[in-house]
C-alpha positions, 0 to 999 in steps of 0.5 A: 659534235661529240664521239659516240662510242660503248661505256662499260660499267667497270671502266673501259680500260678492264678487259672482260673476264670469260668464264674458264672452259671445262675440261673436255673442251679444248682450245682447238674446239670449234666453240667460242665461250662467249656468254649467251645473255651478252647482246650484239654490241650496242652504240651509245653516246659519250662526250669526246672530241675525236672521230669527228662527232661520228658514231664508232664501234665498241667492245662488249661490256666487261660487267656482263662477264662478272654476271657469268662467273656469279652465275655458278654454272657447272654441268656441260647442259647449263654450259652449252645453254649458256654459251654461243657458237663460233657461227653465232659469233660470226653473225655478231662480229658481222652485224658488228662491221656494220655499225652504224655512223650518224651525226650528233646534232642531227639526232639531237635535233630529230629527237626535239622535233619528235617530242614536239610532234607527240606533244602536239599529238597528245594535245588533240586528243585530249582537246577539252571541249570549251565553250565558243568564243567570239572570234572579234573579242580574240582577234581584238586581244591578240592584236592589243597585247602584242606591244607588251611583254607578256607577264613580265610584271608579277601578278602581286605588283599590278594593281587591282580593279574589283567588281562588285554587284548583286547577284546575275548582273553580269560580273562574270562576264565583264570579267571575261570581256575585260580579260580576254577569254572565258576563264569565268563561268557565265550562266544565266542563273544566279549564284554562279560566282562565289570565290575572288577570280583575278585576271590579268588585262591591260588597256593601252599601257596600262597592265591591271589585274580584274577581281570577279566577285560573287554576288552581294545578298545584303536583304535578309531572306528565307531558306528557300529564297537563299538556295534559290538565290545561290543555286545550292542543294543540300542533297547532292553529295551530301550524304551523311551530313546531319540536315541541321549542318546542310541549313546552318551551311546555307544560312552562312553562305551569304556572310561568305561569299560577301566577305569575299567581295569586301576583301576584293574590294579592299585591296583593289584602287578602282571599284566597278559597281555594276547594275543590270540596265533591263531589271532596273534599280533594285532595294540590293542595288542601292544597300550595295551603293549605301556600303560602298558610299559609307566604307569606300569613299575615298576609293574610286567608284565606277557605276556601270549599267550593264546590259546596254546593247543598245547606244540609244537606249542605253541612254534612257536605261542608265537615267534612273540609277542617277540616283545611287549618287554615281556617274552612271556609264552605259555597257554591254559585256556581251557584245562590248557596248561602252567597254572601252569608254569603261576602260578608259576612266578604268585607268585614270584611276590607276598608278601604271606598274613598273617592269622589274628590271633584267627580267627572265622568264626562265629565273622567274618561273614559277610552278602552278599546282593545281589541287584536284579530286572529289568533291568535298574531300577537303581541296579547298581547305588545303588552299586556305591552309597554305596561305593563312587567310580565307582564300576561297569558301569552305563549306560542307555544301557540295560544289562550293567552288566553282571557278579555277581559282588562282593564288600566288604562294610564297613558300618558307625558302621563299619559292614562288608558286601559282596555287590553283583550286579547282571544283570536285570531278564527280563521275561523268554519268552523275554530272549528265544526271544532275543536268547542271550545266554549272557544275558540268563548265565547273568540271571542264575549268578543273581538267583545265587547270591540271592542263596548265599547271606543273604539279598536281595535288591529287587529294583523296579522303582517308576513310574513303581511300581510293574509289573509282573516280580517283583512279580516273583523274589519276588517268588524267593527270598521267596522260596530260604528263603532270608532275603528281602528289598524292595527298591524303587529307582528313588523316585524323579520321583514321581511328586507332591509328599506330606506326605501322598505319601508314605503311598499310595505307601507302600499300593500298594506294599502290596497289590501287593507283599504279599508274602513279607508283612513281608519285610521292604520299603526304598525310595531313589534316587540313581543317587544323593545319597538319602537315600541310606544309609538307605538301609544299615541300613534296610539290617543289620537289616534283616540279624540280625533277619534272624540269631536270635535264640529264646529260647525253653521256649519263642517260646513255651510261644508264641506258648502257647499264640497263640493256647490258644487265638485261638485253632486248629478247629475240623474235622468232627470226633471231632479231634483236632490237639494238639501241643506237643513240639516246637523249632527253629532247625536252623537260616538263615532262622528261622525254627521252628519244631512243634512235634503234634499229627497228621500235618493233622489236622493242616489246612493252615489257621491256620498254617498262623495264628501261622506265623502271632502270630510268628512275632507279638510277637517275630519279625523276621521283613524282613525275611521268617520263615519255620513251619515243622510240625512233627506227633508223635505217642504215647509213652509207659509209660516209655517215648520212643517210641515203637522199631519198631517206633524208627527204622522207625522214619527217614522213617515215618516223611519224609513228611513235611509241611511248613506254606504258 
């Protein structure tokens, strides 16, 4: 319980300073020289053990008067515009004995349950269409995991189950079946997967991470049969791109994307071979067998024919591929066909992880930055620059990467963080054009990944600066509540560059992205590793501030401070908005709660301008913070609120309104 009561800014114990009366003013005059810009007297919160935690009622603020005396008035027409009445007062002192008296906890716990409402809220508007998933495969999960602790072991300690393949044989989605979900993307064409995707499963008690991998090309074959093959275009935003890089990127794009797998393989301990049951052995089929036999012998290798739905045919599908020299085992990752069979030989394979000892969730959080933006302004070159090796493709071609591709980075003072690259959002109307339904799930996966990560790296070309596509993403990160940098990446394209380039350059970003003033600018050239770490250091700033909780005693001073310098302006009716109680309910965003006597006195302007006092004087650089403005009606004598408010309380505050 703690006792509400009026701070001032020089100290409670300074008596306030009134400017001196002028001359043909007596002190029998029937004015008081009170200042006009002094508002009624307002309530806030402080930490003391007297009054029983009840809301008491306070003196003005002795800082309002200093600003009088600075505000060198002489003439008697500035002087009776600058000073109230004795009737004005009396309507004070009376609004003033009817203070309110409000319990604590009871705000503190209305203001949680207020956030948590518009959280929800939020949610469901911005609801990401997914793609449907089979309800048993769900339910079979959920009921599974319930006897673990969830990610109480890190990724990095699990072991590691690769699957390999040629391409459209249905890796995808035994990754989905396998991990429970569709954090891959499955279409019917081939080509889809590129980069490593991991994904934590587990059977029985034995917790894994699955490795999806793209699809292995080890038969020399044409231009043609290449795009084909790996559903690229050397047109689609690759303007200004020489036809010669666009074919040379092509031709690379196998060696790459198997590099990728063998990599997968190589830090896995069980290898799922999978082949396509319908089509048959196939020359690709047994080149990929050839290199598993010859470079990974001593690792356990399961061939699994995919595409069994049916037990008894499964059987005769499964016989031909005796001869790639492996135990063949009939499956269907769609329908779960032998999945469990699979699993089984899975984890005899595995040494069972240890759970790390006295392990809190909260000690052990670790930040998730998802790198978003444009295609082909540099996302994942940044990744692979952050954590020295080849972590996903790199390529000229638009639309390289696909997936949401995770990575866990360590970073030089030894913070953890969950590096998420995502694929480049093109405008809405180019991804309906293109009919793509791969790039139009690619997009989907990229709001996904700024939904469930802390921090995000808005990544924007130097010469291109900020286009229209950039500001909507900004609109996105903004209203999920994201913790935001923005980075500018190619920074060596910048011809004849000075001291003051930055300064210009920073200025035009403002004044294009204003909604994300608050969001801090790092310069790098990630092809080369320039300044990359500084994107490091920027985002572990900004995920420290997100999760920063102020004390109910210093957010109502500053809030004090703030509505003392410049108090809620008057309706027509002569009504003023007073601000009874304030408190942070949650973090991740900051979300403040401001319990008032009526939110619709509290115009937008203002409630922007108790934003902007929010962050000069308390910070909160590079993260959104969320006002919700509650209404209270007046309290009995005793302190609570009359029966019928109390029971319909959750009814009567539904609606509420945040700062722009």
């Amino acid at each position: 319980m703690s006792s509400l009561h009026l701070f001032s800014l020089h100290g409670p114990s300074v008596p306030p300073r009134l400017p001196a009366a002028p001359a043909h003013l007596s002190p029998s005059s029937a004015s008081v020289l009170l200042p006009r810009s002094a508002s009624p007297p307002t309530l806030f919160a402080s930490l003391s053990n007297s009054a029983g935690g009840r809301l008491l009622r306070a003196g003005h603020l002795s800082s309002v008067n200093s600003q009088v005396s600075d505000a060198g008035i002489g003439t008697d027409e500035e002087l009776e515009d600058f000073f109230i009445d004795e009737e004005e007062c009396e309507e004070m002192e009376s609004d003033d004995e009817e203070a309110y008296s409000v319990d604590a906890e009871v705000l503190e716990r209305e203001a949680k349950d207020a956030a948590l409402e518009y959280s929800r809220s939020l949610s469901r508007e911005l609801k990401i269409e997914e793609e449907a998933v089979d309800s048993k495969q769900h339910g079979r999960k959920r009921n599974s995991r319930t006897t673990l602790k969830r990610n109480s072991v890190p990724d990095i300690l699990l072991p590691r189950v690769a699957i390999v393949g040629r391409p459209n044989v249905g890796k995808s989605a035994l990754f989905n079946r396998l991990v429970g979900g569709n954090k891959a993307i499955v279409v019917d064409e081939p080509g889809v997967t590129r980069d490593r995707l991991y994904g934590r499963s587990f059977w029985g008690d034995n917790e894994f991470m699955v490795v999806d991998t793209g699809g292995v090309l080890t038969i020399p074959k044409s231009q043609v049969d290449l795009m084909e093959d790996l559903a690229v275009t050397t047109t689609i935003g690759m303007d200004g791109i020489p036809l010669a890089t666009r074919e040379a990127a092509v031709a690379r794009m196998p060696s790459m994307i198997e590099r990728q797998a063998a990599m997968a393989v190589e830090e896995s301990s069980v290898i799922i071979f999978l082949v396509d049951g319908q089509a048959g052995l196939t020359a690709a089929d047994m080149e990929i067998a050839d290199w598993l036999r010859k470079n990974y012998s001593h690792k356990n290798i399961i061939l699994a024919v995919n595409k069994c739905e049916s037990p008894r045919k499964g059987i005769m599908q499964a016989a031909e591929f005796w001869s790639l020299g492996f135990t063949p085992l009939p499956v269907s990752a769609i329908s779960g066909t032998g999945t469990g069979e699979l699993l089984d030989i899975v984890c005899s394979g595995l040494e069972k992880s240890m759970e790390p000892e006295h392990f809190d969730e909260e000690e052990n959080y670790i930040p998730s930055i998802a790198i978003v933006g444009r295609p082909n302004v540099g996302k994942s070159s940044i990744l692979n620059a952050l954590v020295g090796e080849e972590r996903t493709i790199v390529s000229p071609i638009s639309g390289t990467t696909r997936d949401a591709i995770d990575t866990e980075f360590t970073g030089p003072d030894g913070q953890k963080f969950r590096l998420i690259d995502t694929a480049g959002i093109r405008r809405k109307a180019a991804v309906a054009s293109s009919g793509s339904t791969t790039e139009a799930l690619s997009v989907n996966r990229a709001f996904r990944a700024v939904r469930r990560s802390d921090v995000v790296a808005l990544v924007i070309e130097a010469m291109a600066c900020i286009t229209e596509q950039d500001y909507r993403i900004a609109e996105r990160i903004e209203a999920e509540g994201k913790g935001c940098l923005i980075v500018v990446n190619k920074w060596d394209t910048i011809p004849n560059k000075n001291q003051q380039t930055a300064v210009y350059y920073e200025q035009d970003v403002r004044e294009k992205l204003r909604l994300l003033n608050w969001a801090p600018i790092v310069y790098s050239t990630a092809i080369a590793g320039h300044s990359v770490e500084k994107i490091i250091v920027a985002a572990d700033t900004v995920a420290k501030e997100r999760s920063r909780r102020l004390s109910t005693a210093t957010l109502n001073q500053v809030v004090q401070e703030a509505v003392a310098f410049k108090a809620p302006p008057r309706t027509r009716g002569g009504k003023r908005g007073r601000v009874y109680y304030c408190t942070q309910a949650a973090i991740r965003p900051p979300t403040f709660v401001f319990f008032v006597n009526d939110a619709k006195l509290f115009p937008e302007t203002y409630r922007r301008y108790l934003e902007k006092q929010l962050r000069t004087d308390a910070g909160f650089a590079g993260t959104p913070i969320r006002l919700l403005w509650r209404s209270r009606k007046k309290m009995d004598k005793a302190g609570k609120a009359p029966l019928n408010a109390q029971r319909n309380a959750p009814a009567r505050d539904k609606t509420l309104a945040t700062a722009a």
